[in-house]
N, C-alpha and C positions, 0 to 999 in steps of 0.2 A: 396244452401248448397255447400261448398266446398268440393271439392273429398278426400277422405282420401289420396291420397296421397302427397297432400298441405300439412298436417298435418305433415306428417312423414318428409317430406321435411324442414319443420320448423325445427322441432325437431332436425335433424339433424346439422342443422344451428347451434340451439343456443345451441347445444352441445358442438360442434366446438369453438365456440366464448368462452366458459366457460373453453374449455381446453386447448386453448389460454392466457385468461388472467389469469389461473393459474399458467402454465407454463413460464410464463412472469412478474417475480413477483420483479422485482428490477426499482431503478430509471429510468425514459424514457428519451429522447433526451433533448439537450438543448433546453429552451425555455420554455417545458410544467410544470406542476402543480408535483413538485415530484421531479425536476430534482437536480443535486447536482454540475451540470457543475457550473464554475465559469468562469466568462473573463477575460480576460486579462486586460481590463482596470479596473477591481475589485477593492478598497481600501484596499482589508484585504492581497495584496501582498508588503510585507516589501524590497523583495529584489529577487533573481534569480541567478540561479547556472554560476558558475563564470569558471570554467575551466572546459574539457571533454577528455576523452580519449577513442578509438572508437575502435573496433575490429568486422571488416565488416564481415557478412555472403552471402554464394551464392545467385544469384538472383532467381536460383532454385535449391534447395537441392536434389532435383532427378536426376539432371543432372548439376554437378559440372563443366563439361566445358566450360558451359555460363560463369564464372566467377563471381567475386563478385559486391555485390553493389556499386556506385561507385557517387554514386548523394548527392551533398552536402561538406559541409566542416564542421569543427567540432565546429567552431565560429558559426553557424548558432545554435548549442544549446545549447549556449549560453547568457544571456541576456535576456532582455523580448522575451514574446511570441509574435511574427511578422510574421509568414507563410514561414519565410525562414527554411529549414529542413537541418537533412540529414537521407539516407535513411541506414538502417543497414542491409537492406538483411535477406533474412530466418539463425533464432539463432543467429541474431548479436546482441553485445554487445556496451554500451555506458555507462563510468561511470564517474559522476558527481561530482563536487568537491562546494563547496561554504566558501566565506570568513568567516562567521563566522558559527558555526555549530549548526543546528536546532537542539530544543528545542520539548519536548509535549507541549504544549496548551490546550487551553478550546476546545473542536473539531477537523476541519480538522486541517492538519500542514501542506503543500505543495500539490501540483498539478502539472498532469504532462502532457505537450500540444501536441499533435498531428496536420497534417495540411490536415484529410478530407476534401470533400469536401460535404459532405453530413450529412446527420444525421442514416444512414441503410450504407456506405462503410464504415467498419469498422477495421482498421489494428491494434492488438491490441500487448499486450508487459505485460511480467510478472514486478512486480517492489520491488526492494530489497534495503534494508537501511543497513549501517558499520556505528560504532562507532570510530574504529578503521581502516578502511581502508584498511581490508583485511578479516576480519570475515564476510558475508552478511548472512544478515536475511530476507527472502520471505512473503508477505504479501499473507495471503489467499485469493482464488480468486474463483471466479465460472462462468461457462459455461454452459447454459441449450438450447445453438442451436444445432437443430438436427444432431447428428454423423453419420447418415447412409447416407447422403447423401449432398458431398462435396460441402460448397460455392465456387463456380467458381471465378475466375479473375475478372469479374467486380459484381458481383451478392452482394444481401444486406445483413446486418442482424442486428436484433431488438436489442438495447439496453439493452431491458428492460431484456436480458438474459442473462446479463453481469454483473458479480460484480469483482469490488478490480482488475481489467485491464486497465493498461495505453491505450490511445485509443477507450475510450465507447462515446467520444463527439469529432463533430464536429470542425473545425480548429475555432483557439482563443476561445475556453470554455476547461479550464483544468479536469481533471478527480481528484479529491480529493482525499487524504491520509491521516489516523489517526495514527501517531504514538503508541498510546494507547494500538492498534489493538496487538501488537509487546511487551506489556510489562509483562516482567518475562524470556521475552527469554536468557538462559544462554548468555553470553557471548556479551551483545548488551547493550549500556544505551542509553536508548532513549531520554535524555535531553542531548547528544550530539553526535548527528548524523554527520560525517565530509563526508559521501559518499551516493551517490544512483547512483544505478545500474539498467538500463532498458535493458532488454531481449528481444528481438524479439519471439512472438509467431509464430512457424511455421505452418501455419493454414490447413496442410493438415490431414486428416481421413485415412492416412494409415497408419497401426501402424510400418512401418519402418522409419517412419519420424514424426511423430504425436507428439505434446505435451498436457499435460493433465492439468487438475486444479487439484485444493486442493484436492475432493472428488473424483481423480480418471476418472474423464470424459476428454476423447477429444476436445480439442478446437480447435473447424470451423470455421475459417474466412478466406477471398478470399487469394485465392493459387492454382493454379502458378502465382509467379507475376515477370514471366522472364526479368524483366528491369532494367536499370540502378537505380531505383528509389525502387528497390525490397523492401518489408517486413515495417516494422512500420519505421513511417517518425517522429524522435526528434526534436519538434518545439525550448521547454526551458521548466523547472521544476521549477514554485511561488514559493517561498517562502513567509508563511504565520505565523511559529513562527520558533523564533531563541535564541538563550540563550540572546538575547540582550532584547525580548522584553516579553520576562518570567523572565526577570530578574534573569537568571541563570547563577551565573556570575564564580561559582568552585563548581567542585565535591572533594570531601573528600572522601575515599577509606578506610575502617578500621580506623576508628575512636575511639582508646581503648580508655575504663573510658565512653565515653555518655550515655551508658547504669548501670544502676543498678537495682536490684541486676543482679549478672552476676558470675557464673551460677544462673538461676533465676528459679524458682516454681511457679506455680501459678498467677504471674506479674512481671510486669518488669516499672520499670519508666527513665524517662531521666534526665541526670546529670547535667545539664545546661538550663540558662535560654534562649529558643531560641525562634522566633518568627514563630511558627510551622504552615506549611499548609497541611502537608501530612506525616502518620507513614506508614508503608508497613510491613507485616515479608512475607520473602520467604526463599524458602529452597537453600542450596549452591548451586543446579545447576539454581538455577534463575524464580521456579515455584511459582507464589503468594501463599500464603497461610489466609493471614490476614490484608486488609486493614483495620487501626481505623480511628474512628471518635476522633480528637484531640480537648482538652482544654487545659488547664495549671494546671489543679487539676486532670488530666488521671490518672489515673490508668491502664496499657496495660495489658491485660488479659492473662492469658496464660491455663486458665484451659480446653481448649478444644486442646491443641497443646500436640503431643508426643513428647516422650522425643528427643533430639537430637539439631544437629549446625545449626543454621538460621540465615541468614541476618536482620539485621533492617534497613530499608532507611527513613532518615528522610528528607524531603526538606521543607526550609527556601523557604524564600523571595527571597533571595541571592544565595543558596549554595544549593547543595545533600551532605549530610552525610551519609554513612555507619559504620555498626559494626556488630563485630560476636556477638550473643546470643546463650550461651548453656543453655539447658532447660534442666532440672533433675526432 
């Protein structure tokens, strides 16, 4: 008979393992069963960000007379993803331009590469989408690596506690992005994206330099990384849909007469015959309120919507249309 304290000994084990793989509850490294990394030699990349313009941070923000990061050039992100970087130093900036401007798609829309060398070192970067090339909009992100106790300089950490962070995979596997994620945001159309913006996570736990996710928590990952080479390394940013292969070829802005009736009660129809894939209503600052399902005998409902001024977006095969709808 085993001692009772084998028993307790287990127990404590598979406790452990369980509060583990609770707390570790998002995609794992490239490779395994779950992962969401993509390669670089993937099919589903159309194309890669074309121009960069870089704004270095310290190599250690605690002590700014080390100077800034200094590794790489800005042609290295550039192009496909190939292990050539540059590095942006803690809180540095890198923003991206490409020839023709991404598009939503059916899932991811872009990835964005990092040049680890491992699958647990992990340098990670918030990442922000312009329509416009001066407005950016934040993808929500999450962090569930422990705060109270700092990853060091070379020390690891799990993926799986990583969500919506440029930097959760290993060099040539890009970290995926859904435009989608971003739609309603005032001020942003996500079927034409002309910018992305990668930010340097400063990976320190003290709260005079710390930066945080979406929900508020600390994000840990190794810091100090006093080198030339400081902070999250920019390999290149996939492009995997773009208005050329959504076939989104003009947005229309205020489109008076598409709609009727207008002011409208109860429904509302459209004015023309268009080859419809998607109706939307949101409110003027940009918050969904009502995606339909479309025919060409619709009828668009309005008797759960309050009174007031709403967007309708309609997109074609071809085109995004807009118009105001007043509802009385």
């Amino acid at each position: 008979m085993k001692p009772v304290r084998f028993y307790i000994a287990s127990m404590i084990i598979l406790t452990l393992c369980v509060i583990n793989t609770l707390s570790a509850q998002y995609a794992p490294p490239a490779g395994q069963p779950g992962t969401t990394a993509i390669h670089a030699d993937s099919n589903v990349f159309i194309g890669w960000a074309s121009d960069c313009v870089i704004e270095r941070g310290p190599v250690d923000i605690s002590n700014p007379q080390l100077g800034d990061a200094s590794y790489g050039s800005v042609e290295n992100a550039t192009g496909k993803a190939d292990n050539g970087v540059i590095s942006l130093g803690d809180g540095g900036i890198a923003t991206l331009t490409f020839e023709t401007p991404l598009a939503n798609g059916d899932g991811w829309d872009f990835a964005v590469f990092e040049n680890s060398f491992s699958d647990s070192f992990l340098e990670l970067a918030f990442v922000e989408v312009s329509s416009n090339g001066t407005d950016f909009f934040r993808f929500e992100s999450v962090s569930l690596t422990d705060e109270t106790l700092q990853v060091g300089t070379f020390d690891t950490t799990d993926a799986r506690n990583i969500y919506n962070l440029a930097g959760k995979y290993r060099a040539f596997y890009g970290t995926p992005f859904d435009l989608s994620q971003l739609e309603g945001s005032t001020g942003l159309d996500i079927n034409n994206i002309v910018s992305i913006r990668i930010i340097d996570v400063v990976g320190s736990i003290d709260a005079d330099f710390a930066t945080y996710d979406s929900e508020g928590r600390i994000i840990n990952d190794p810091w100090p990384t006093p080198f030339e080479s400081s902070g999250f390394d920019l390999d290149a940013i996939g492009v995997i849909y773009n208005r050329d292969n959504t076939n989104i070829t003009e947005i229309v802005k205020n489109q008076r007469g598409m709609i009727y009736p207008n002011p409208a009660s109860g429904f509302f129809r459209l004015n023309a015959n268009m080859d419809v894939e998607k109706v939307t209503l949101s409110t003027l600052n940009g918050t969904l309120v009502k995606e339909y399902n479309y025919s060409s005998t619709d009828v668009f409902d309005l008797n759960s919507i309050k009174k007031g001024f709403y967007i309708v977006m309609v997109q074609t095969k071809d085109k995004v249309i807009t118009d105001i709808l007043i509802v009385h």
